[in-house]
LUMTI-202803 format. One record per residue (C-alpha): x, z, y; residue in one letter. Coordinates in steps of 0.05 Angstrom, whole numbers, padded with zeros to 5 digits, always signed. Layout:
! LUMTI-202803
XZYA
...
//
This chain:
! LUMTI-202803
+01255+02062+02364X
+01235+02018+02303X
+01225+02054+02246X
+01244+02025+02175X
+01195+01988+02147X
+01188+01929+02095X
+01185+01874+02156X
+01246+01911+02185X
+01293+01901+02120X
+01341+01837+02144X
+01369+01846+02212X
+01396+01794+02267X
+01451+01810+02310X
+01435+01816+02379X
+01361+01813+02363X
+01302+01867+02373X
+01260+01834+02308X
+01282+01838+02239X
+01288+01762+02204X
+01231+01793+02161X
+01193+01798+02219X
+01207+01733+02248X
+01200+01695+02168X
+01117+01724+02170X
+01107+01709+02239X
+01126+01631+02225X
+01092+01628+02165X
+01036+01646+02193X
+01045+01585+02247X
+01060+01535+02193X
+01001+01557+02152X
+00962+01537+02211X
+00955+01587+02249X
+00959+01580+02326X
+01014+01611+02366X
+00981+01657+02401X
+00941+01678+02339X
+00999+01687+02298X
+01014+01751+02344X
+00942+01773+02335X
+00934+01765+02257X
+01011+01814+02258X
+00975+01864+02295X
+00917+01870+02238X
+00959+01857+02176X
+01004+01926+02216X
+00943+01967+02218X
+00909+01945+02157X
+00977+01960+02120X
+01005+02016+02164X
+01060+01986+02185X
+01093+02029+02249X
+01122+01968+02286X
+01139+01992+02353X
+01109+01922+02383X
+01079+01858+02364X
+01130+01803+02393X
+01094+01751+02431X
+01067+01679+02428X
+01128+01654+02477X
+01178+01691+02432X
+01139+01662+02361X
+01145+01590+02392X
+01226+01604+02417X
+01230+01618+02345X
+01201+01566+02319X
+01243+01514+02360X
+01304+01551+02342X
+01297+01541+02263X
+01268+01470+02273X
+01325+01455+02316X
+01373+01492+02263X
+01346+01452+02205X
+01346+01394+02237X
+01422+01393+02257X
+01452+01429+02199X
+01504+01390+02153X
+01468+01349+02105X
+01507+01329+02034X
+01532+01259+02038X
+01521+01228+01975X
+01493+01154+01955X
+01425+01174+01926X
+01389+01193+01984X
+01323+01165+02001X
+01304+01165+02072X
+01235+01161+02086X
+01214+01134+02162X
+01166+01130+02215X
+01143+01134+02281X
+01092+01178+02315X
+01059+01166+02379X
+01020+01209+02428X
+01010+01186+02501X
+01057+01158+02548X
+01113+01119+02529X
+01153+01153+02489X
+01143+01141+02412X
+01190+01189+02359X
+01221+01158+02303X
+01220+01211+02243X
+01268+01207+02178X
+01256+01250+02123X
+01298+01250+02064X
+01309+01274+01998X
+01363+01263+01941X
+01336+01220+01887X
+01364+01267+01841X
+01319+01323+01863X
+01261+01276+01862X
+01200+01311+01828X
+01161+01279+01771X
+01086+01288+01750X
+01073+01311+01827X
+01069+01291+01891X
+01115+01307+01940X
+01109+01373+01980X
+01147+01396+02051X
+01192+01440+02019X
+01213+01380+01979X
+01241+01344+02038X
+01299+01348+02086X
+01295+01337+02162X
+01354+01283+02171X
+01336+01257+02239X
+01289+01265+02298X
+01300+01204+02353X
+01253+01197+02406X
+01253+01134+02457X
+01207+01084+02498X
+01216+01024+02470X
+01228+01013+02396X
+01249+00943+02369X
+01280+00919+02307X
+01342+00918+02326X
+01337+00998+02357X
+01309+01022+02289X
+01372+00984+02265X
+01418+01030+02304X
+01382+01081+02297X
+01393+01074+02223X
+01462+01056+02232X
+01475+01118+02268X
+01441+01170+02214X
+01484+01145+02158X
+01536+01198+02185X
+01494+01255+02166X
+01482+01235+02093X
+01520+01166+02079X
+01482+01100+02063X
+01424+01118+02038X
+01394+01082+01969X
+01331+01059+01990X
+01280+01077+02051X
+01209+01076+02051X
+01165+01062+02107X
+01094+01030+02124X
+01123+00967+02135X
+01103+00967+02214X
+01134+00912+02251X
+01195+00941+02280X
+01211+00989+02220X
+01211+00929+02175X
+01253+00882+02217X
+01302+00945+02232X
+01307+00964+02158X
+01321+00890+02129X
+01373+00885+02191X
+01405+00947+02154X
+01400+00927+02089X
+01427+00864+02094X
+01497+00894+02122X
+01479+00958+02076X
+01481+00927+02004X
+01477+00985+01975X
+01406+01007+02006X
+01337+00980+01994X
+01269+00978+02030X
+01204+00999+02000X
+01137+00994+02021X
+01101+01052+02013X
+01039+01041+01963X
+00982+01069+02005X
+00990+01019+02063X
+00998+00966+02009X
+00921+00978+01976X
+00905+00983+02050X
+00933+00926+02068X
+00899+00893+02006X
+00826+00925+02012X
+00825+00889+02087X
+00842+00827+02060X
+00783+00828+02015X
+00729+00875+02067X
+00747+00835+02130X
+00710+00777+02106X
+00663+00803+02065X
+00591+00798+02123X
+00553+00853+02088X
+00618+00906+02101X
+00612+00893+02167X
+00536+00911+02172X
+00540+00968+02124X
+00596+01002+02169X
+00549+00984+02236X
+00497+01007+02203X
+00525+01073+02181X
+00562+01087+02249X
+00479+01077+02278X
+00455+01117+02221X
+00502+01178+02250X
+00479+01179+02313X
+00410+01174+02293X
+00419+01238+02244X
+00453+01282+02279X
+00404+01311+02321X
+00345+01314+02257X
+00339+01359+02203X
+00377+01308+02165X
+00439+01318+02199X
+00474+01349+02134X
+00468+01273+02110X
+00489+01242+02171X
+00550+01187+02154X
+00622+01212+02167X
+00664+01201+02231X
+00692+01126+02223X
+00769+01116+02243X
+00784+01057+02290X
+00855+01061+02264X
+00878+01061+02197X
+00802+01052+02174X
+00818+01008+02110X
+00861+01079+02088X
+00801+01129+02088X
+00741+01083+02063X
+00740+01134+02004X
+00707+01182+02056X
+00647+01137+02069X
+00641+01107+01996X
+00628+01175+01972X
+00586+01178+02021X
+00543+01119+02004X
+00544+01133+01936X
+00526+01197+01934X
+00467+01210+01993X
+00442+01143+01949X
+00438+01188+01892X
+00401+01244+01934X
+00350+01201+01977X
+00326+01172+01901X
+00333+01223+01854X
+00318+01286+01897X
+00247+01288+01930X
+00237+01316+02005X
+00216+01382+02020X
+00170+01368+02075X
+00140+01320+02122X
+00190+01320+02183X
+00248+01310+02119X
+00204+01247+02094X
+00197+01220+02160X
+00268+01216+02172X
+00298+01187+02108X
+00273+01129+02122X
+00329+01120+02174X
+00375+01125+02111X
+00336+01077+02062X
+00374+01019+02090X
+00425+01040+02034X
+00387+01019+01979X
+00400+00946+02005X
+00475+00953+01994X
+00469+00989+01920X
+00492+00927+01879X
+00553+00915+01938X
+00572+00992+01938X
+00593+00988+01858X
+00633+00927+01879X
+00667+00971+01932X
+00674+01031+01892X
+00708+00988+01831X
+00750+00969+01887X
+00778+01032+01905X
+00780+01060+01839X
+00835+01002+01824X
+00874+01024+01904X
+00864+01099+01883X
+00891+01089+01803X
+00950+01050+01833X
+00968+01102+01894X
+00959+01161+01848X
+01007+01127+01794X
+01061+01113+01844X
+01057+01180+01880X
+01066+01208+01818X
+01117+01166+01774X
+01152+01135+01827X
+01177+01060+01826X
+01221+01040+01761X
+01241+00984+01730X
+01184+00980+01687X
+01134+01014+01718X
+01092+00970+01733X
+01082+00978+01644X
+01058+01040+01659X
+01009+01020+01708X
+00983+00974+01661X
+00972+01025+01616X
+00939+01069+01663X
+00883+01012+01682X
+00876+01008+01607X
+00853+01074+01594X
+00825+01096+01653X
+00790+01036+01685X
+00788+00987+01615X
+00715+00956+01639X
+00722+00931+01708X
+00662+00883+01717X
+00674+00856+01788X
+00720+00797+01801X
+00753+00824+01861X
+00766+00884+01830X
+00809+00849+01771X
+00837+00804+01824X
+00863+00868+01861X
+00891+00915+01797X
+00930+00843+01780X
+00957+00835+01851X
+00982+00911+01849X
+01009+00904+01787X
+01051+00845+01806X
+01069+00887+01874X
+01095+00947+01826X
+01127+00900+01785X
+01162+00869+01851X
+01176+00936+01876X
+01211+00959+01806X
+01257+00905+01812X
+01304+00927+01861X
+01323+00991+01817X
+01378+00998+01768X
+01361+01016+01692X
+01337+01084+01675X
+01332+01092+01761X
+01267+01127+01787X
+01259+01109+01867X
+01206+01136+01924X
+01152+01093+01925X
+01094+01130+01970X
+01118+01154+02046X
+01040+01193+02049X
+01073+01257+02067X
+01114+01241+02133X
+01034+01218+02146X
+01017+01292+02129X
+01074+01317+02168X
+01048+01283+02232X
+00989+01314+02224X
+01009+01376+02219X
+01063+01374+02280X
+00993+01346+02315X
+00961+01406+02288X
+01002+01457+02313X
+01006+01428+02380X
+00931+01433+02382X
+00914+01392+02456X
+00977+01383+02479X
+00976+01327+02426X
+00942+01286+02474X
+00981+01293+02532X
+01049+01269+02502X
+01107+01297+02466X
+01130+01363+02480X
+01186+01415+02457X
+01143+01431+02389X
+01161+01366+02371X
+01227+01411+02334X
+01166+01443+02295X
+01168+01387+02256X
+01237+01411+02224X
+01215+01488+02215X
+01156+01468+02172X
+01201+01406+02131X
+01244+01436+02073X
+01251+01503+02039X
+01253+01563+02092X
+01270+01637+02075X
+01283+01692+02109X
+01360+01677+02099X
+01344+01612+02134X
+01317+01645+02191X
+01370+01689+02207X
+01419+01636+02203X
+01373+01594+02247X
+01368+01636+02295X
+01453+01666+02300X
+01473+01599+02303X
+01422+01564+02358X
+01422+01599+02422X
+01356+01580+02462X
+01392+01545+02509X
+01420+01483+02450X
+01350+01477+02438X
+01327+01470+02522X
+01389+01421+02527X
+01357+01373+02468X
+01290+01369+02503X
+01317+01352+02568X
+01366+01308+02534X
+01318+01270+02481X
+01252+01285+02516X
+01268+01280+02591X
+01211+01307+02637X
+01144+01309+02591X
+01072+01297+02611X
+01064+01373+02608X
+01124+01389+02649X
+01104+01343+02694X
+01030+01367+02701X
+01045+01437+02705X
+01098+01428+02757X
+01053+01380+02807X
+01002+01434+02802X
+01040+01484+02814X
+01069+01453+02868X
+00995+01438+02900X
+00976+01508+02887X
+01035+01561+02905X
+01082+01515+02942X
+01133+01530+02871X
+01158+01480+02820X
+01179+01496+02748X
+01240+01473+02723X
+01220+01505+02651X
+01210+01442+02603X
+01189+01496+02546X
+01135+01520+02590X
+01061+01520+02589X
+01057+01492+02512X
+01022+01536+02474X
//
């Protein structure tokens, strides 16, 4: 017997947990916590608190949950109305199969003066397949309109097949425009100027040399950071701020002893790039101003006046050429962007948090991100939008675990796990699983 306890208040029919019960456990999961450690920390917040649960439910039955509501929230009505914004994107792990993501949120509901947050957005529409072209996204598109009418604009990052598929819907779609979000923009713009500028390129070699050289020394607190092979012209803030400041430290702080003198000279190759890194960092102070305006104002009509105003009292002395040539070229690209909206309109203009989102769904499958999509791809639409304990007992009285197997075998097919597990299995016992929700953790 359970006895009554504050994570035993809201009950489910036909289930042994409260919704209470259920609400921490996923909280804890979309907080970041693992699966299997959600279970765990439940067991010490119950005996550090007292709380006479009969049993801690387990990792299978946190993750059952968690498909359940993402499924729920994911499939539930949606409002139809004409001043959605849909923001879009695909993520890709290994193997074929590539998942395009829309996110959406009413632009009446959109904040101001901060950024967007998950509990912001609403899961429209989760669509893997293994080939994506223009014309797919296009029906893709075509067929989400259903859930919340034509949208009023979409943002994306402009990839090939996303842009191609959103013009092919906004030309039949009058009603609906396309942004580009304003982070890919800068980066976009910052590797039009870095890319040909020689003494980038050997900085950035030098730097990646300078890591491994450090890492092993008594130095390796200064050792450069990690440097992405993708999307590296979107994180160069990371290794500016870097430069800049173990600059600072290798000629302002002295060394503590010999072995520390012996190997900063593996970082005094910095001091040959100190007039370049100001042109850089003026660079990315212009990229940062600009995404940090958008994210927070949004695109309007004239917005890119605001902008202007921003660069005048925040960066009024920009010295380098490049870096004027840059805050003019996002200025006319705000501008540009503004023009598509009506008077007194406020549209989406940054699509960084379906990035962030990604990240997290990668996140909470922990390595079975690298061996292709599986079921807790549905994560994605627990964690999107506002979730209560209400939420989760609806979730869970209206999805039945067995809706929720049907989409993955329907959307996913046979994953990479699945498909591991079951040769294995196979080699080892003679047995095959027919379980596509098993072995993820």
């Amino acid at each position: 017997m359970v006895i009554d306890s504050p994570l035993n208040e809201v009950r489910i029919p036909h289930h042994h947990y409260s919704a209470t019960t259920i609400f921490l456990l996923l909280q804890f999961v979309l907080s970041a916590i693992s699966l299997r450690g959600s279970a765990r920390v439940l067991t010490l917040v119950n005996e550090v608190l007292n709380q006479p649960l009969e049993a801690v439910p387990s990792w299978f039955s946190v993750r059952l949950w968690l498909l359940r509501v993402g499924y729920y929230k994911l499939k539930r009505p949606k409002q139809i109305a004409d001043d959605w914004c849909w923001i879009i994107d695909h993520t890709i792990q290994l193997g074929k199969t590539k998942c395009l993501l829309i996110l959406g949120i009413r632009l009446s509901e959109l904040p101001k003066g901060r950024s967007l947050n998950y509990q912001d957005l609403e899961p429209i529409e989760l669509l893997p397949i293994e080939r994506s072209t223009g014309q797919v996204v296009w029906e893709q598109l075509e067929q989400t309109v259903v859930k919340t009418g034509v949208p009023r604009a979409i943002v994306s990052d402009y990839g090939s097949d996303l842009k191609l598929g959103i013009e092919m819907f906004c030309a039949t779609q009058a009603h609906c425009v396309s942004l580009y979000d304003i982070k890919h923009k800068t980066a976009c713009l910052l590797k039009a100027e870095l890319s040909k500028d020689a003494e980038w390129e050997s900085f950035t070699q030098q730097a990646a040399q300078t890591k491994s050289q450090l890492q092993q020394t008594v130095l390796s607190h200064l050792k450069p950071p990690n440097q992405r092979s993708k999307a590296r012209y979107m994180n160069i803030e990371i290794l500016l701020n870097w430069a800049l400041d173990t600059l600072q430290i290798i000629n302002i702080d002295k060394a503590s002893d010999e072995a520390e003198i012996k190997q900063r000279i593996k970082l005094e190759w910095l001091n040959n790039h100190s007039e370049s890194l100001e042109k850089w960092e003026e660079l990315l102070q212009v990229a940062m101003l600009t995404e940090k305006f958008v994210r927070l104002e949004g695109i309007t009509r004239d917005g890119h006046q605001g902008l202007v105003s921003e660069f005048h009292d925040k960066l009024p002395a920009l010295k380098q050429a490049s870096a004027i040539a840059l805050k003019e070229k996002l200025i006319d690209f705000v501008k540009m962007q503004g023009s598509v909206c009506k008077n007194d309109e406020r549209l989406l203009g940054s699509s960084e948090i379906i990035e962030s989102v990604f990240g997290k769904q990668k996140h909470l499958e922990q390595d079975y991100a690298k061996e292709g999509f599986t079921s807790l791809i549905l994560g994605i639409g627990a964690f999107v939008g506002e979730m209560t304990v209400e939420t989760v007992k609806e979730a869970l009285v209206c999805t039945p675990v067995k809706r929720v197997i049907k989409w993955c075998k329907d959307e996913l097919g046979e994953t990479l796990q699945s498909k591991k597990i079951a040769a294995y299995s196979k080699a080892i016992n003679g047995t095959k699983s027919d379980s596509i929700l098993c072995g993820e953790n």
